[in-house]
N, C-alpha and C positions, 0 to 999 in steps of 0.2 A: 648820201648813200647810207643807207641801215645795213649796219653790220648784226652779224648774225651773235646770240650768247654765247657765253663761252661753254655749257653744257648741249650743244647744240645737237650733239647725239642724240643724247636724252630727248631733244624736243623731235627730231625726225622719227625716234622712236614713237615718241606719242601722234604723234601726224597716222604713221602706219598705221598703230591700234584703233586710232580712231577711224580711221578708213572701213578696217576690217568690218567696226564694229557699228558704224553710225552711216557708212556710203559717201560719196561725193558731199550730200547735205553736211555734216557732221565737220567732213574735212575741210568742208569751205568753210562753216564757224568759226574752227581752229584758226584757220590760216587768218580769216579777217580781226580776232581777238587780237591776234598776235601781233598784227601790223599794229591796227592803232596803240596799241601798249608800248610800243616802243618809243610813241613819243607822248606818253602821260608825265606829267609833270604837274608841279606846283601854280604855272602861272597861269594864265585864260587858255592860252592854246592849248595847253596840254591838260587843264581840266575838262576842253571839251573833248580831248582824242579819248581819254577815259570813260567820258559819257557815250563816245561812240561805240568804242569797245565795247561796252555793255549790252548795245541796241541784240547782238545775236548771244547775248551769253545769259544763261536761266538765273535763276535768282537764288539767293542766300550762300548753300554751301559750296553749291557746285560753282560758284564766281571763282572760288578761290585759283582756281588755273590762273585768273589772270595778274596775281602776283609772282606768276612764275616768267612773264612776258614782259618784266622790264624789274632791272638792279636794283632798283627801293621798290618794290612791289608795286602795290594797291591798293589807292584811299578810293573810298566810293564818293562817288556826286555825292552822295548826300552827307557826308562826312562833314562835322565841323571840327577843322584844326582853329584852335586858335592859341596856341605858343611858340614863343618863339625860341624856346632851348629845348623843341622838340627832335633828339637824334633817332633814326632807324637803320638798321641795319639791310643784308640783304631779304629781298621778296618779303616786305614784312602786308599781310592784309589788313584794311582797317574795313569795316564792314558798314552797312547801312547805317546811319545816324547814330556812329559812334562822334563822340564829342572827348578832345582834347585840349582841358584851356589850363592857362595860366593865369591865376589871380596875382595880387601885388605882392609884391617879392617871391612869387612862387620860382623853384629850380627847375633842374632840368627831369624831361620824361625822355631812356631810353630804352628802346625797344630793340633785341637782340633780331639775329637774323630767323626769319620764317616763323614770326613771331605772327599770331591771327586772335584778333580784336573782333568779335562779334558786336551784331545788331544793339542799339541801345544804349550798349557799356559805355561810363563816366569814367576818365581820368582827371585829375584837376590836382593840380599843384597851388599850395600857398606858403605863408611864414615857415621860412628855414623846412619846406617840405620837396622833395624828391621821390619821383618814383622811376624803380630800373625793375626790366620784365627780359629774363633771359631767352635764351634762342630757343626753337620749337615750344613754346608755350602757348596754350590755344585757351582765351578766356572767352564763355561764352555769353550768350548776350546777357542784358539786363545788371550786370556788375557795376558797381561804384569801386574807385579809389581814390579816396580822396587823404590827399597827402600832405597835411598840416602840422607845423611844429616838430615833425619828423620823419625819416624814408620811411618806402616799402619798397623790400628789397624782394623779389620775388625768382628764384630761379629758372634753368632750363626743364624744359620735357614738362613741366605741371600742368598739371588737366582742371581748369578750375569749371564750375556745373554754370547754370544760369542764377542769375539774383543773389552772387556772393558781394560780399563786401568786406571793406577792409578801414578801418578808422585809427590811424594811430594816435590820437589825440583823444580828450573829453573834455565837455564842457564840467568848468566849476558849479558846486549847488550851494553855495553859502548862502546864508537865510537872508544875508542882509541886502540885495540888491536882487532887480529883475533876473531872470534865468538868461533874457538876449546880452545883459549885461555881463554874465559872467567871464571872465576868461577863461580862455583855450587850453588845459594841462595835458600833460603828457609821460606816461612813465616809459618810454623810450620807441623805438620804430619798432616795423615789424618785419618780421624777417621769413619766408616761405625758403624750404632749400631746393635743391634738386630733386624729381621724378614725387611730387606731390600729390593728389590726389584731394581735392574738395568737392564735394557734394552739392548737390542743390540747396540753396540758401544760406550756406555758411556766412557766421560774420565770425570776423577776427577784427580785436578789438590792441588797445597799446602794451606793447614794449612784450612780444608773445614773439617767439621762435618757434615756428613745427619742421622738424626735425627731415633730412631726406627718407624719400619713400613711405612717410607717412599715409593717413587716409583719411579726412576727416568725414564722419556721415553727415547725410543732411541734415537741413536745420540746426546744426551746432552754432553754439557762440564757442568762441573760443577765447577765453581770460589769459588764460597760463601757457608756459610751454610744452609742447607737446615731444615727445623721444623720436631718434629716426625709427622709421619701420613698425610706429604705433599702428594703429585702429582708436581713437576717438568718438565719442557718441555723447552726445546732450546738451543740456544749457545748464552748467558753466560744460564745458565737453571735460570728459572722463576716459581715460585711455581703458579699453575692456579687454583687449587682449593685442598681440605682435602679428604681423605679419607673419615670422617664422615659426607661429606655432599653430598654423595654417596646414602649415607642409608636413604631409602621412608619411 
């Protein structure tokens, strides 16, 4: 027997709207999304109740409903998980050929509730690395994280753009061996706080803090710590003005 969510107003609510809005057609998508979600899972059966789900549901953004149809959301068929101290919270999306591995001695990736993982984006844990993504944070596609040597501790509500990246580590450049030789340094994780704001193509780089309610613009690197409720702009990024001095 499939028991109904426990917001399940909320979904009759949406059922209605979409009636309104879309006719019988619309409301039967809903309703058949809804079934097969209920039984997506981890193992074959339920990777292909997922892939069935899918067959009436549009592509990229608008999937996102169907991490609202089952209590760990939505990895897409074309997802590669591959770790095994990966935690999620609830409806968390993972999107088209997003990739989550664990290299050797990599920690754990957790992912807060209603947390949504676009197209492309890298997670990857290694040496003494962890990454934690808090609740409503939507990273979108084409992101790297790659978490070596130390966390990246990323809060809730952050809007991160497409093609950010995040390196809490550097390679060594001593003159006296190969560059693949070098080891791995690191002057500490990185840390994103709450209600953040990064731009397209931002990289953040090791042992950097940006502050709550920051902004980073696009294309910055970010070296240093950034204040809560900056505005940042450049390469190395340069805080240019507050938020609060926005407000007339």
């Amino acid at each position: 027997m499939i028991s109904l969510p426990e917001n399940s107003p909320v979904l009759w609510q949406r059922l209605q709207t979409k009636w309104q809005v879309s006719g019988f057609p619309g409301l039967a998508a809903t309703a058949w999304m809804w079934f097969w979600m209920r039984w997506a899972g981890a193992g074959y059966l339920g990777k292909l109740s997922t892939a069935i789900a899918t067959w009436l549901a549009p592509p990229y953004y608008s999937r996102r409903c169907l991490a609202r149809y089952h209590p760990l959301g939505y990895i897409a068929p074309g997802a590669t998980i591959y770790h095994r101290l990966l935690q999620r919270g609830t409806n968390v999306f993972i999107g088209d050929r997003v990739t989550i591995f664990q290299d050797r001695d990599g920690g754990k990736v957790t992912l807060g509730d209603r947390v949504h993982l676009y197209g492309d984006t890298y997670i990857q844990t290694g040496e003494a690395g962890t990454v934690v993504i808090g609740s409503d944070t939507h990273i979108q596609p084409r992101c790297q994280l790659s978490a070596y040597k130390a966390p990246i501790k990323i809060g809730c509500k952050v809007q991160i753009a497409p093609n950010c990246a995040f390196y809490p580590y550097a390679h060594g450049i001593a003159p006296d061996r190969l560059i693949k030789d070098q080891p791995l340094t690191t002057k500490g994780g990185i840390i994103i706080e709450d209600d953040v704001w990064l731009g397209y193509g931002v990289i953040v780089l090791d042992g950097v803090r940006i502050g709550r309610g920051a902004v980073i613009g696009a294309g910055s690197v970010v070296t240093q710590d950034i204040p809560a409720d900056a505005v940042a702009v450049g390469v190395p990024a340069r805080v240019v003005k507050m938020r609060s001095a926005t407000v007339s």
